[in-house]
C-alpha positions as CSV (number, residue, x, y, z in Angstrom):
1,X,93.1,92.9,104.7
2,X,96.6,92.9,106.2
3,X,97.1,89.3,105.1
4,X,96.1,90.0,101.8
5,X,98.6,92.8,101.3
6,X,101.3,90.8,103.0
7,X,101.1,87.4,101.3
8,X,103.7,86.4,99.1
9,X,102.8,84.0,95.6
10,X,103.1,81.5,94.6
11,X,104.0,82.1,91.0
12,X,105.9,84.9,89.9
13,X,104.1,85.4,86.5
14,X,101.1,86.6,88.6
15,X,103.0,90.0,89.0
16,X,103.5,90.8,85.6
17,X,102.5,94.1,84.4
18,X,99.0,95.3,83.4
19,X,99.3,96.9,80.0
20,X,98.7,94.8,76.0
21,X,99.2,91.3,76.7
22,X,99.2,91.9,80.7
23,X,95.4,92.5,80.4
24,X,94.7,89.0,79.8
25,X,97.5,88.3,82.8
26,X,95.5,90.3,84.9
27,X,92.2,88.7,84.1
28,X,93.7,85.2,84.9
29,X,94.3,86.8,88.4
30,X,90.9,88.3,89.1
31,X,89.6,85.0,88.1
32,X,91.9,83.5,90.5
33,X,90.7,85.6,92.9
34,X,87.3,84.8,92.4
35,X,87.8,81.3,93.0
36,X,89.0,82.3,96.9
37,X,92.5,83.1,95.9
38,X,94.2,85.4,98.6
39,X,97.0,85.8,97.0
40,X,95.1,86.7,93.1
41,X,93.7,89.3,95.5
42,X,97.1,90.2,97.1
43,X,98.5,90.4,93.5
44,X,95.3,92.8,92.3
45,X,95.7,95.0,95.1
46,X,99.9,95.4,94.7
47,X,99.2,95.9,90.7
48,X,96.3,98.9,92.1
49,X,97.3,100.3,94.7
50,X,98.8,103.3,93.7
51,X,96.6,104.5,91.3
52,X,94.0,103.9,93.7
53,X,95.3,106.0,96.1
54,X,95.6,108.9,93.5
55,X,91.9,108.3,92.7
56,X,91.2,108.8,96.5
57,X,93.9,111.4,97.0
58,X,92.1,113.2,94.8
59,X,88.9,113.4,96.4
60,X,89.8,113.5,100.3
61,X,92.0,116.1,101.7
62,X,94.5,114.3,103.9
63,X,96.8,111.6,103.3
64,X,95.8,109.8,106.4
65,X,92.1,109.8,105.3
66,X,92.9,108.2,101.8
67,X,95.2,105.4,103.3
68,X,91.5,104.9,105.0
69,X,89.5,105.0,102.1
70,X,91.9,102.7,100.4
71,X,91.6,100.2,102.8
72,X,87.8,100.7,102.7
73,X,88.2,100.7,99.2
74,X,89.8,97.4,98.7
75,X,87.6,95.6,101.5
76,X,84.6,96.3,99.2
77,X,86.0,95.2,96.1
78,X,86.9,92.1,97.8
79,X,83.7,91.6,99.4
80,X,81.9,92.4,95.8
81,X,84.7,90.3,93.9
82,X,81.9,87.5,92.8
83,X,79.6,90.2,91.1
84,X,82.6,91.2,89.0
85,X,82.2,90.3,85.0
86,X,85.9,89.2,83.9
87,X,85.4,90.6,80.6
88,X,85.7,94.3,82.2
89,X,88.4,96.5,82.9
90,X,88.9,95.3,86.5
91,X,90.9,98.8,87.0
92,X,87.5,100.6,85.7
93,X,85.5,99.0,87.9
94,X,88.1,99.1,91.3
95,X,88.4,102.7,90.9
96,X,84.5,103.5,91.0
97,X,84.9,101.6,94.2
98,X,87.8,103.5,95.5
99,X,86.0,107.0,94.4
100,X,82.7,105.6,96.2
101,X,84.8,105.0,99.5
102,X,86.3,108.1,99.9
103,X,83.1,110.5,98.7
104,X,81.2,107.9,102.1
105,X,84.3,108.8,104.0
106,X,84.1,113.1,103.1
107,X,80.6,112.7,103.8
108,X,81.1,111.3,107.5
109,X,84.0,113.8,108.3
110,X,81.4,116.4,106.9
111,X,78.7,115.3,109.5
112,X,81.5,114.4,112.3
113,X,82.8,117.7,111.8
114,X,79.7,119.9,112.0
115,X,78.6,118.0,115.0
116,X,81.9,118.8,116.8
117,X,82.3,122.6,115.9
118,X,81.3,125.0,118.4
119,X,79.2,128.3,117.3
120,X,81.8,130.7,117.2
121,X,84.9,129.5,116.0
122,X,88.1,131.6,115.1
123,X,90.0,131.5,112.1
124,X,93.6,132.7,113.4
125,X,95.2,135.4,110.7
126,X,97.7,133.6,108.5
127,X,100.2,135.3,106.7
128,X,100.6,133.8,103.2
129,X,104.3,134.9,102.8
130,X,105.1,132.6,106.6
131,X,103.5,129.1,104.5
132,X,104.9,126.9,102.3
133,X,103.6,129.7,99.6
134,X,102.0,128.0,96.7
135,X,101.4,124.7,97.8
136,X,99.6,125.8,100.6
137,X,97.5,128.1,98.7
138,X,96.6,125.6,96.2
139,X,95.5,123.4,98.6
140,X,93.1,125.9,100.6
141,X,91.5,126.4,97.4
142,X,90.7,122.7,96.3
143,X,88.9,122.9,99.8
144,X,86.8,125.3,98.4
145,X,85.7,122.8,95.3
146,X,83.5,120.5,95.7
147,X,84.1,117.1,96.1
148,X,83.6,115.6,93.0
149,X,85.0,119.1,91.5
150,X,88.2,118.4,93.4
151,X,87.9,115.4,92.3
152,X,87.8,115.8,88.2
153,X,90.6,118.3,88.5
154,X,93.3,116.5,90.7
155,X,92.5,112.9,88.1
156,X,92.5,115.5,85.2
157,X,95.8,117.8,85.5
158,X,97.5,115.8,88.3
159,X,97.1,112.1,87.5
160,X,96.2,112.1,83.8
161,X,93.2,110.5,83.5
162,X,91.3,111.5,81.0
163,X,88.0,112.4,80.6
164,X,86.0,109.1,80.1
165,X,88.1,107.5,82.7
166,X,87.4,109.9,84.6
167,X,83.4,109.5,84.0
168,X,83.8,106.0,84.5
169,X,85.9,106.4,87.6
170,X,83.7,108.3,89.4
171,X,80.2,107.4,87.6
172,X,79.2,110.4,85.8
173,X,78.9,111.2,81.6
174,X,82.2,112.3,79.9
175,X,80.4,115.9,79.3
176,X,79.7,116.1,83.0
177,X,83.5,115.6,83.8
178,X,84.8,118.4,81.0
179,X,82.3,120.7,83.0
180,X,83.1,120.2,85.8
181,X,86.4,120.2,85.1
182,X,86.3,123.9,83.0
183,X,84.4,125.1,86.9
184,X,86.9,124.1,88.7
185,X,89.7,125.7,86.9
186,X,87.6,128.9,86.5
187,X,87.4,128.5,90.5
188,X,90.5,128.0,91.6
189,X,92.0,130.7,89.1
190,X,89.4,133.4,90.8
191,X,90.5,131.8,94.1
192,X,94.3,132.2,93.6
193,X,93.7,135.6,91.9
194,X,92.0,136.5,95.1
195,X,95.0,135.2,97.5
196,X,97.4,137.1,95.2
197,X,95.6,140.4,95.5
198,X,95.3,140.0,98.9
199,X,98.9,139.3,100.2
């Protein structure tokens, strides 16, 4: 994976932007790509990586675990490349991948974790007023979503997405993602009300 993000290419209209006519750019590359091109692949994963990192971001709950599911991310689409139908959204079907990787990797920090945690742990007192205030608070409550609630809300009102790419993105109906979407708000609003009160 390291040479593929590292490679340089060959052609410098491979990098061209991925928007109107750059669809058909970026089709020409995963086609590339399919024909054992490491540097297609290179160029796919420089034109996705940061939006797949806010598609993981969004569902893991440290940056150090979405550089991981990234990776993991990326590794899979690469191994899965040849069952790829170029006349797709290639982003569509990358970002399913993404969310996929990070929900396995919550999932084995969720079993890790239980595993390793004694019977009587203790939750130190925090002082809200002492943290970085709302960020802090915000981001204890998204732990109390969950995952694919976290999810919907962080693609929704931080990255933009909207509601069928969200669907699509992580594999549920539109209808399921405005749902979910309305919970979580409802959730983190009592949450925050909660933390407010209480300080």
């Amino acid at each position: 994976m390291a040479m593929l993000a590292t490679t340089t290419l060959q052609s410098p209209s491979m990098l061209a932007p991925v928007d109107g006519d750059g669809a058909a750019t970026e089709r020409a590359i995963v086609v590339a790509a399919q024909r054992g091109s490491d540097d297609a692949f290179a160029a796919l994963v420089r034109l996705h990586q940061r939006r797949s990192y806010s598609v993981v971001r969004a569902i893991v709950l440290s940056h150090e675990d979405a550089e991981d599911a990234v990776q993991e991310g990326f590794l899979h689409a690469h191994r899965a490349l040849d069952r790829f139908r170029p006349d797709q959204p290639f982003g569509a079907w990358l970002y399913r991948i993404m969310a996929n990787a990070a929900l396995d990797l919550v999932r084995r920090r969720k079993v890790r974790d239980a595993d390793e945690l004694p019977d009587n742990v203790a939750i130190p007192f925090r002082d809200p007023a002492e943290s970085g205030e709302l960020r802090e608070r915000l981001q204890e409550a998204l732990t109390h979503l969950t995952d694919r609630q976290r999810a919907v809300i962080v693609l929704h009102d931080v990255e933009g997405f909207t509601h069928g790419e969200i669907g699509r993105t992580l594999g549920i109906p539109e209808g399921t993602a405005r749902s979910d979407l309305h919970h979580a708000r409802a959730t983190l609003r009592r949450l925050l009300q909660n933390i407010r009160s209480t300080s």
